[in-house]
Structure formats: C-alpha cells, structure tokens
Backbone as a ProteinNet text record, in pm:
[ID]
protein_1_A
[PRIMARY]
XXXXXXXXXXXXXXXXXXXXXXXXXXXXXXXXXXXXXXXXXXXXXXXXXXXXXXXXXXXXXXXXXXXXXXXXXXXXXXXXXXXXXXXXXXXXXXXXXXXXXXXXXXXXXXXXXXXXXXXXXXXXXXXXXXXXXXXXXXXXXXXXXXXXXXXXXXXXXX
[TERTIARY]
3524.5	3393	3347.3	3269.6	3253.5	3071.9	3050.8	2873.9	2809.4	2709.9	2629	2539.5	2504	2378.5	2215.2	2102.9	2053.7	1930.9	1834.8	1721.6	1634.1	1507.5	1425.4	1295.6	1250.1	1116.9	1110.5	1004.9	960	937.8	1043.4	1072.2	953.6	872	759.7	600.8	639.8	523.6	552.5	577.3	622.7	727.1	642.3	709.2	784.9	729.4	831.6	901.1	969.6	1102.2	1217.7	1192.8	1291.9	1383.1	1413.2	1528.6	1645.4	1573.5	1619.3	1698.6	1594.3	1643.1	1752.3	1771.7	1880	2047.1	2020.1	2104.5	2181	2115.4	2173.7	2196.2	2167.7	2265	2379.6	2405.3	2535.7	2635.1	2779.4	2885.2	2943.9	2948.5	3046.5	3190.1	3195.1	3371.4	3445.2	3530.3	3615.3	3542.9	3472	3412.4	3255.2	3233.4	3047.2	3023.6	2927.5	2849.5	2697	2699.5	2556.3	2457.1	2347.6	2283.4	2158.1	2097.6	1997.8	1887.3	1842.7	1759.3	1630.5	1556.9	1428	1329.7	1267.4	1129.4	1135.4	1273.3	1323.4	1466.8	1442.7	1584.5	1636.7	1549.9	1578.1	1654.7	1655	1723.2	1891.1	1907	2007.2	2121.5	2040.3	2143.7	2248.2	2286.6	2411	2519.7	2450.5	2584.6	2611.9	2461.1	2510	2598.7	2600.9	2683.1	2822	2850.4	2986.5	3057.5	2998.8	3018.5	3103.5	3077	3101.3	3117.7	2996.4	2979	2949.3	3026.6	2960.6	2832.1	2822.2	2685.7	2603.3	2464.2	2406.7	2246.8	2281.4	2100.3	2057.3	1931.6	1807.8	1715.8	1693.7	1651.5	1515.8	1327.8	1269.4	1133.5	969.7	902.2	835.5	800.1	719.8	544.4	471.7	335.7	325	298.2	259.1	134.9	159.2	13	53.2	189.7	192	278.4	281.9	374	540	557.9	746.9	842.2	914.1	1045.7	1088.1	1150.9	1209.8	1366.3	1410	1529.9	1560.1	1538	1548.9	1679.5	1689	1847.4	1798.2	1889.3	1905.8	1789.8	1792.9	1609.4	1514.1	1533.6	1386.8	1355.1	1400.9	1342.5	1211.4	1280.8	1154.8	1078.1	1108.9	1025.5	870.7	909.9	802.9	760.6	706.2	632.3	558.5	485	405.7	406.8	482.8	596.1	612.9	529.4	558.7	624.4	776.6	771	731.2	715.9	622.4	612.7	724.2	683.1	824.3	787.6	895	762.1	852.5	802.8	847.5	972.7	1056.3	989	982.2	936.9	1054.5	1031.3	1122.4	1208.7	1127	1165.5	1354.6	1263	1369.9	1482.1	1471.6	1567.3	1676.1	1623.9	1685.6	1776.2	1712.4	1767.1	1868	1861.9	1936.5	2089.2	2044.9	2160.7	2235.6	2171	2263.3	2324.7	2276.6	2365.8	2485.4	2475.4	2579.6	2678.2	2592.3	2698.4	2748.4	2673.1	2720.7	2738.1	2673.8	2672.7	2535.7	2582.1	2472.4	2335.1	2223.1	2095.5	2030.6	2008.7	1926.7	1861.2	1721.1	1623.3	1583.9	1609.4	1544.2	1440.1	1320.7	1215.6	1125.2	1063.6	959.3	858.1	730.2	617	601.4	492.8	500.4	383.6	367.4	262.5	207.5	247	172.9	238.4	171.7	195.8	219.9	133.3	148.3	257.8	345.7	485.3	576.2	722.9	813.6	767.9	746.2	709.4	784	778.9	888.4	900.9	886.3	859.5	1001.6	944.3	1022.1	1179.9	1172.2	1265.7	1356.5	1307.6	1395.1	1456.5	1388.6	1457.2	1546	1560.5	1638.3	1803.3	1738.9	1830	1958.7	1864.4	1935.6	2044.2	1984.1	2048.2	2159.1	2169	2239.9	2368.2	2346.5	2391.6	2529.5	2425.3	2478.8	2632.1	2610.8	2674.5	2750.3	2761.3	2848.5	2923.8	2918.4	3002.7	3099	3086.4	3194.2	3303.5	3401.1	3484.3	3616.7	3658.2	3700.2	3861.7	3894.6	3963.9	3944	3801.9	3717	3654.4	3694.6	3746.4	3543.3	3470.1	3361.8	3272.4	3208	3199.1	3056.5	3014.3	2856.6	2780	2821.9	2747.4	2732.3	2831.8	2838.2	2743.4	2785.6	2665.6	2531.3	2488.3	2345.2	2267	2378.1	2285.5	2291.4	2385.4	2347.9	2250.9	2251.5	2153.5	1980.9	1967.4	1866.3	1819	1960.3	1877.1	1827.6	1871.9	1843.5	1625.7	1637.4	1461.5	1350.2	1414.4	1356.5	1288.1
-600.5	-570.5	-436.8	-376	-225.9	-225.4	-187	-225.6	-68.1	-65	49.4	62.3	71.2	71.9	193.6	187.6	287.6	255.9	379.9	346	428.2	372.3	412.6	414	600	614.2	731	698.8	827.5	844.6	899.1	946.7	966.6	1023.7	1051.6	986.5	895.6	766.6	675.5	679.7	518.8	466.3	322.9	170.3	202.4	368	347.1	410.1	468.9	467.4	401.2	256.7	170.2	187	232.6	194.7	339.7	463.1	563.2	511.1	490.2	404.9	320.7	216.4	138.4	251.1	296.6	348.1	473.3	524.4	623.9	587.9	444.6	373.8	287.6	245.7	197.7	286.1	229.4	305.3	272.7	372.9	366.9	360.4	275.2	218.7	216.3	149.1	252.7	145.1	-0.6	-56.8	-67.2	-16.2	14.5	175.9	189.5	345.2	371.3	499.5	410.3	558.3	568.8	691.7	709.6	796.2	829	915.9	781.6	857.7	899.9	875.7	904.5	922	983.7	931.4	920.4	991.7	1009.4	921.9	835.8	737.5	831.9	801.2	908.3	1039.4	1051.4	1222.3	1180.6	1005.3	969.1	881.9	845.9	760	794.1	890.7	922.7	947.9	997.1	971.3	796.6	725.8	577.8	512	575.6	543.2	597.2	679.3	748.5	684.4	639	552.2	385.1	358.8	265.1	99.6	111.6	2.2	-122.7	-279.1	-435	-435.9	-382.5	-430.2	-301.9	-326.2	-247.5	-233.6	-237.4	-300	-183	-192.4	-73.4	-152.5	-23.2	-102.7	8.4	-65.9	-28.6	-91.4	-53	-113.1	-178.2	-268.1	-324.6	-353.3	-318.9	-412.4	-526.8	-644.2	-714.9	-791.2	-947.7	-1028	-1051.1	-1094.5	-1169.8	-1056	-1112.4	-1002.5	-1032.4	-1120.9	-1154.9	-1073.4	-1047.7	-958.3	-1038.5	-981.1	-1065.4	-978.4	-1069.3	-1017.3	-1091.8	-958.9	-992.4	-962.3	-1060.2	-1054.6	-996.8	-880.5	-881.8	-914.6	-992.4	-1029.7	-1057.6	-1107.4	-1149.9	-981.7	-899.1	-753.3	-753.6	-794.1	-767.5	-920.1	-965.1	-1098.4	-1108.2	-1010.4	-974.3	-846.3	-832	-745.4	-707.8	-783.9	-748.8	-676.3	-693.6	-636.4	-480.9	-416.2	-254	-178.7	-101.3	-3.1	51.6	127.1	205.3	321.4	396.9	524.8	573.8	580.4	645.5	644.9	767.9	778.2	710	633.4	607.7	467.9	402.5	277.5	183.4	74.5	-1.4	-107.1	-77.3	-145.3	-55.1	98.5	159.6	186.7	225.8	211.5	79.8	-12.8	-102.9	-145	-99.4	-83.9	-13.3	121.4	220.4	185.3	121.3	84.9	15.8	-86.6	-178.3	-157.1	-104.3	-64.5	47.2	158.4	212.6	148.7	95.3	73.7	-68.1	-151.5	-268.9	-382.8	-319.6	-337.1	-442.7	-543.5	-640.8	-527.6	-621.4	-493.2	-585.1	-572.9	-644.3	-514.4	-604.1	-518.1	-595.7	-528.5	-568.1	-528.1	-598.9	-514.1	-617.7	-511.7	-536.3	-469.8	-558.4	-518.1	-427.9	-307.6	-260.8	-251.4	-221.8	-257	-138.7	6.8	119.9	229.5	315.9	458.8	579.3	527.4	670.4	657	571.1	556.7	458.6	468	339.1	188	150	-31	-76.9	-128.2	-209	-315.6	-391.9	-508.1	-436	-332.1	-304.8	-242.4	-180.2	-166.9	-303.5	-339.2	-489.3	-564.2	-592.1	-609.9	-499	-429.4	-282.9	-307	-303.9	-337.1	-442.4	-552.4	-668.7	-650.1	-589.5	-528.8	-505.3	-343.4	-227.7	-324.6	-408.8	-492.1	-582.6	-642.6	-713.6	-612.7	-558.8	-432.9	-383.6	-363.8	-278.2	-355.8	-501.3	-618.5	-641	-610.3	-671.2	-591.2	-673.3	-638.4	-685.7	-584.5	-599.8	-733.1	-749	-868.3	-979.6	-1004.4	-1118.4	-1163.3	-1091.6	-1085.1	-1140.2	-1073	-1077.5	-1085.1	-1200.9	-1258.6	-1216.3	-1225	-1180.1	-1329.4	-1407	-1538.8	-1547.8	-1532.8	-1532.1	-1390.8	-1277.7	-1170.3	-1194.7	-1272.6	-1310.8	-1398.6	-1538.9	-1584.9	-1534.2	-1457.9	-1399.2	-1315	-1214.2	-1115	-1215.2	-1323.3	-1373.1	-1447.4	-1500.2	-1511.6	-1391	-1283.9	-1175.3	-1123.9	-1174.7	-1200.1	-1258.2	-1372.9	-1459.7	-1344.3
-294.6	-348.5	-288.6	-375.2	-302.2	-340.5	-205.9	-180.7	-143.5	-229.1	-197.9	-183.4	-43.6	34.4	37.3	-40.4	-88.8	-6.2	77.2	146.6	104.2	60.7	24.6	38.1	83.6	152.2	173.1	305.9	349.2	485.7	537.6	709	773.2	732.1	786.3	708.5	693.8	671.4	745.9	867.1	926.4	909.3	878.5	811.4	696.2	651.7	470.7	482	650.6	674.7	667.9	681	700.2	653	468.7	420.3	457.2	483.6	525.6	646.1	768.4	849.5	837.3	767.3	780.9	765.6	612.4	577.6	731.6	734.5	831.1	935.7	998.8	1096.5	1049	951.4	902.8	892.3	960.8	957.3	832.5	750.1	637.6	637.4	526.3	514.9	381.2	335.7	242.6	108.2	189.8	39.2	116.3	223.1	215.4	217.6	114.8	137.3	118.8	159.7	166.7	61.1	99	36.9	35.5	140.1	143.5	20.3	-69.9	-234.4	-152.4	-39	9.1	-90.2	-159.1	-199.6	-397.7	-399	-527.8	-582.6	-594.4	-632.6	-797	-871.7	-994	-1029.3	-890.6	-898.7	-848.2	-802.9	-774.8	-878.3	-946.7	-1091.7	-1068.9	-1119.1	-1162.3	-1044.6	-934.7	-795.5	-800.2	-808.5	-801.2	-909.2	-1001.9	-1108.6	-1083.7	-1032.1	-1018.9	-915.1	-798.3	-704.4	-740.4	-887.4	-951.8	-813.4	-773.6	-691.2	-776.5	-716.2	-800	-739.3	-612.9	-575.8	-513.1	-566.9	-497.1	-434.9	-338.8	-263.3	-189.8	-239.3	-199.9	-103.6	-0.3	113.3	105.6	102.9	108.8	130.1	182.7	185.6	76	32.4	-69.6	-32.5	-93.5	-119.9	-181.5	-93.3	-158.7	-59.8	-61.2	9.3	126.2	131.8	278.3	339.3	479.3	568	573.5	464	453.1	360.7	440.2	395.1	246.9	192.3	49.3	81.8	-18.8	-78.1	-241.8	-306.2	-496.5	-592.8	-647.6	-683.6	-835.8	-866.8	-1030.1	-1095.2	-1174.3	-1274.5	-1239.5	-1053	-1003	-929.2	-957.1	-938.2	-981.4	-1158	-1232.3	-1284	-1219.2	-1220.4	-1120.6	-1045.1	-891	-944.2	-1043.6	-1078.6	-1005.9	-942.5	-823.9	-673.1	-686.1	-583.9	-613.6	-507.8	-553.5	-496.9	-484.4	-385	-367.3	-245.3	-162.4	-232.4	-304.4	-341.6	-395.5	-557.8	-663.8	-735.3	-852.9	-943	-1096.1	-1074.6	-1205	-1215	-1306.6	-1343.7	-1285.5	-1161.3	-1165.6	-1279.4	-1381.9	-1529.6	-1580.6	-1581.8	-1597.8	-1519.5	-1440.9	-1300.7	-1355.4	-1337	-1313.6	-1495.7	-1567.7	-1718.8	-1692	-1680.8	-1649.7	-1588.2	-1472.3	-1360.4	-1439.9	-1449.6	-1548.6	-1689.6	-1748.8	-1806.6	-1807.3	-1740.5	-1685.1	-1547.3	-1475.9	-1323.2	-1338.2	-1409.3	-1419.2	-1303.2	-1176.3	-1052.1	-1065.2	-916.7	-928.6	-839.8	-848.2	-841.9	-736.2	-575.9	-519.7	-418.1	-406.2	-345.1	-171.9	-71.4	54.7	98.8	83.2	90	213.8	279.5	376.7	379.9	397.2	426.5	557.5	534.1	649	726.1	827.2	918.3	956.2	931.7	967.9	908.9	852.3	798.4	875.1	1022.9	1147	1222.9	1256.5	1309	1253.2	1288.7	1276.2	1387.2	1358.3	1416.8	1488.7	1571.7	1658.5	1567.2	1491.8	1387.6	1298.2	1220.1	1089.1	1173.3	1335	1349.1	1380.4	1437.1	1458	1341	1217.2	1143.4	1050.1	1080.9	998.5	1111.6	1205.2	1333.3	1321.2	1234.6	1224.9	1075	1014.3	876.9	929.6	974.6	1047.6	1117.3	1213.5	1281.3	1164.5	1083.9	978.7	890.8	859.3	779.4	899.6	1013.9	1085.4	1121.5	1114.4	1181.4	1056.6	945.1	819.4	856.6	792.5	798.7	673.4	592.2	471.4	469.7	593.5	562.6	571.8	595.5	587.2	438.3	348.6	160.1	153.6	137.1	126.3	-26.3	24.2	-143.6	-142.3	-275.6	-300.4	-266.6	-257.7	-252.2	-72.6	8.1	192	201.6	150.4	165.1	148.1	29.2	22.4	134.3	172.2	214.7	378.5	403.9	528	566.1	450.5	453	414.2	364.6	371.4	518.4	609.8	743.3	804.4	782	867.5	811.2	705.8	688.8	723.2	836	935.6	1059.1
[MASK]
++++++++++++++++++++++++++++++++++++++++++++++++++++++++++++++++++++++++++++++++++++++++++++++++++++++++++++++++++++++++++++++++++++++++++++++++++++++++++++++

C-alpha cells in the first residue's frame, strides 16, 4: 500500500501548524510520503495525483464544538460538513471530488481542534508526536492493511 501523508496549515498560526508539523517529522519511505500543501492544498492536486497513492490522509486543524481529535474516512469527510478546516480556499466538496476521481486513493482527514493561534501547544504537540511516532515505527514487511492502519491511528486520538 503506498500512503501519502499531506499537512495542512499555517506555521505561523500556532495550533494550525500541526499538520505541517506532523509531516516534516515523518521519515519517508519507499510506500510513505509525505507533502507539505501549507495553506494551499489546491495548488497541490496534481503532485498528489502523480504520486498515485491508495491512501491518502491530510493532517490538519478543524473547527468544530468539542475539543476531540477526529479521524474521517472517505464520505464522512463530507458528511461533517461542519467540520471546517482551518484554512483553504478550495471547497472541501471539490477537493475531495477531484481526488477521487483522478487518484482513486482512499481520502481520510486527521483533524484536531486547536487551542491557540499565538504558538504550537504542548497538547497539539503531543498528539502530532504520537502520529510522527506512529508512521516512523511501520514498517513495510509488516504487509500493512488499511483496516490495522485505521484503527491504530484512531487510538492515537485518545
């Protein structure tokens, strides 16, 4: 399986560093990569498409009510309408049209609430940490299924 890891934000807003954050501490490997889109995913399609990844998860802050991390598979993207990232300009409707129909790649979103705009958090780092952690420990002869990836990456939201 070949996984492509995308973070999305803004280095210098804090908390809506994280997905930048994650990404640029994961060591890349010959089926993880990763890619820093920062505040413009849109201007990225088409590297993510060329990449021809099955999976591909964007790591970024969300708005919503409570202070819990999610993780959204494929249609419940857009099922959580409510659910806003922090900052694009492309319609997550389209984006996610888009992807799918060219990359054909599954579409999940890791998103966390964030707790401040004037620095990175000890909170949002700890769990980015645990990500980072997660992803640097695989290892491709451990034949890694999308179903053991999910629900691992969902304890790491605790």
């Amino acid at each position: 399986m070949k996984i492509l890891l995308c973070g999305l934000g803004n280095r210098e807003r804090g908390d809506d560093g994280f997905g930048p954050y994650v990404v640029e501490h994961i060591q890349e490997k010959d089926y993880i990569k990763t890619m820093d889109c920062a505040l413009n995913v849109e201007n990225y399609l088409n590297q993510i498409i060329d990449l021809t990844p099955d999976l591909i998860i964007f790591f970024d802050t969300i708005q919503k009510q409570s202070q819990e991390p999610v993780l959204l598979r494929d249609e419940e993207l857009l099922e959580n309408a409510t659910i806003s990232l922090s900052t694009h300009n492309l319609p997550l409707r389209a984006m996610y049209d888009y992807l799918k129909e060219y990359s054909h790649a599954a579409l999940w979103l890791y998103g966390v609430p964030p707790y401040s705009y004037e620095h990175l958090t000890r909170d949002i780092i700890k769990r980015a940490e645990r990500v980072v952690t997660f992803f640097n420990s695989l290892d491709n002869k451990n034949k890694i299924t999308i179903i053991d990836l999910y629900e691992t990456l969902s304890t790491t939201l605790k």
